[in-house]
N, C-alpha and C positions, 0 to 999 in steps of 0.2 A: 179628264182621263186619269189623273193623279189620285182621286178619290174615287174611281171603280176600284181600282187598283187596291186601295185602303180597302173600301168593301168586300173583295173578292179574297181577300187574306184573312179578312175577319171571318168572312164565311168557311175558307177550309179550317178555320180552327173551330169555329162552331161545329161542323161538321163532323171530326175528330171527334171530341170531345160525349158530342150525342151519341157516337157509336162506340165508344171505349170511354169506361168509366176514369183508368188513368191513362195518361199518354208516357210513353218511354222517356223523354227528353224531361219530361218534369223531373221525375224521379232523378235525372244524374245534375238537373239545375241544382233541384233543391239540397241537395248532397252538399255541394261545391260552395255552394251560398253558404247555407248553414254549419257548414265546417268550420267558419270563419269565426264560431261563435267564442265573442267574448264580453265582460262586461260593461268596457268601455264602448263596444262598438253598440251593444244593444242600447245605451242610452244613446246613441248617433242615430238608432234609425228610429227610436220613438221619434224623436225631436222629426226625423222627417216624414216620418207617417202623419205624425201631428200635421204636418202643413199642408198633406193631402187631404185631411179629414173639411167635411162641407163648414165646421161651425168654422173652424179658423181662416177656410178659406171669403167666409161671407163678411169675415172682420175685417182681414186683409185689404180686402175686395173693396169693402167701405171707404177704409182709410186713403184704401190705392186710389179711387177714381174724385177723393173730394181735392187731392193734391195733384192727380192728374189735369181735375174741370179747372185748376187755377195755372197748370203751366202749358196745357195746350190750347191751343186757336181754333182748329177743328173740331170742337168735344163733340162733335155730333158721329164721332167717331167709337166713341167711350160707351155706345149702348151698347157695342158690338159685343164687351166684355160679359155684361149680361145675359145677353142671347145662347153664347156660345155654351155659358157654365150651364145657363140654366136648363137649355136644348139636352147636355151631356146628362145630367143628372136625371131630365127625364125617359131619356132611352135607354141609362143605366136600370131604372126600377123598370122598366119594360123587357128587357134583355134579360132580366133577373127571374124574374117572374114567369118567362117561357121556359128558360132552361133549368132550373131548378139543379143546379149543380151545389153538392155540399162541401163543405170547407175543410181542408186537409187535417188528419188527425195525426199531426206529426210534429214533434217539438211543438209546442204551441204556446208562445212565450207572453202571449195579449190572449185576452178574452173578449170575443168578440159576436154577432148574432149573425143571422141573414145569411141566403147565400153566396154562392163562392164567382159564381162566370157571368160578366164577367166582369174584371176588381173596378170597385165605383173610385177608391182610390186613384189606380190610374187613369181612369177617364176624366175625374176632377183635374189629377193636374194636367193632363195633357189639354183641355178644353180651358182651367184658367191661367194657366202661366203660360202657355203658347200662345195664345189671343193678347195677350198682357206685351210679350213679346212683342209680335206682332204692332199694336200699337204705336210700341215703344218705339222699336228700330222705325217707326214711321216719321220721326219728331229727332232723331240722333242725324247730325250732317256728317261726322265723319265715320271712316268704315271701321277704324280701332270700337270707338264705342258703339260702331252694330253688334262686329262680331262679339264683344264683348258681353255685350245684352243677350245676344243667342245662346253663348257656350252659358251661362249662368241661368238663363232658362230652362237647358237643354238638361242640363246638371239636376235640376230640381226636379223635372222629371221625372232621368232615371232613377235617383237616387229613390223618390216617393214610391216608386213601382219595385225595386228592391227592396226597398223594409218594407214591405208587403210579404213576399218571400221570406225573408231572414227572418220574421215574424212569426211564421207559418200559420198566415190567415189565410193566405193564396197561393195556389199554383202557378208557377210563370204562364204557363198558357190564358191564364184567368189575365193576368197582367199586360201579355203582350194583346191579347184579344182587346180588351182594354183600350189600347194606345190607337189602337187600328178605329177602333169603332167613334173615340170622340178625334180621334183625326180627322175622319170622315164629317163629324157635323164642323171641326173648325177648319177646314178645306170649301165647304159646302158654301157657308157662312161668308167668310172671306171673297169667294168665288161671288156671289150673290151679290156684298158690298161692292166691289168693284165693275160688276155688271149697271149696279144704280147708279154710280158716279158715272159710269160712260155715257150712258143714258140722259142723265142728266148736265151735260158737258156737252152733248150731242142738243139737247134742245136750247141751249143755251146760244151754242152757237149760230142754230136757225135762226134764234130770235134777234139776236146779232146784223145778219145776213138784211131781216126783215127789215130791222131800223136803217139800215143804210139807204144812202139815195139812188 
């Protein structure tokens, strides 16, 4: 239900969007954002754009799951990460490619190509550091370092989908459109793993059942 939900939010922004070239609310985001313009901050959000970009996240990514495949038990859980990124980035160039929406010509602090709806950035992080997330709080026994793991997730996120803005490579609608859309494949995803494991817990115990006298 939670991921119609996710869809149907992505759809009225698509929907917007393909019928109005700008939308109102961007305009007084990107004001408010960009107002904020100052030197120190713009090298804060390259550094976070940087971590939403595909090269760093496939470095990350490497790094992340050969230290992951050595402190968890389950790694059969660790393809998920793959799945999710790699799912996100291909319904990003798909999504891309139908709407053809072009990139704000406003303050425009990075050079950058392709177009605009909706931001591969934020799908990238929302698809690898929520899955990443995810994982993690799987393997954390206490709740301090769940939540802890979430708020710093959650953080990298937003932070990646605002220098995207502050940037002005995208429009917040490009961004939150974005969140909605790889929400939906790591909802999906997520949903799917857990359907296998029931499934497989479910046969396990028939077999169970069977061996007994």
């Amino acid at each position: 239900m939670f991921s119609l939900g996710l869809l149907l939010c992505f759809g009225l922004i698509a929907l917007n969007i393909s019928r109005y070239k700008y939308i109102t609310s961007d305009s007084v985001i990107i004001s408010l954002i960009q107002g904020l313009e100052a030197p120190t901050l713009t090298s804060v959000m390259i550094f976070f754009t940087e971590l939403g970009s595909s090269k760093i996240i496939y470095l990350i990514g490497a790094f992340l799951l050969i230290f992951l495949f050595t402190v968890i038990k389950k790694r059969s859980q660790l393809i998920l990460i793959p799945i999710v990124f790699i799912g996100a980035r291909m319904l990003n160039q798909i999504l891309k490619a139908l709407f053809h929406r072009e990139r704000p010509d406003l303050n425009r602090l990075i050079e950058i190509g392709g177009y605009s709806f909706p931001s591969g950035h934020a799908m990238n992080a929302m698809a690898f550091y929520g899955i990443v997330t995810f994982v993690v709080c799987r393997h954390i026994s206490s709740r301090w370092g769940r939540t802890l793991t979430i708020l710093i997730g959650s953080l990298l996120i937003l932070m990646i989908g605002i220098s995207r803005v502050y940037l002005g490579v995208h429009y917040p609608s490009d961004v939150i459109a974005g969140y909605f859309a790889s929400g939906f494949c790591l909802v999906i995803v997520i949903w799917i793993y857990y359907l296998f494991k029931e499934m497989r817990q479910s046969r396990n115990r028939e077999g169970n059942e069977k061996m007994l006298p």
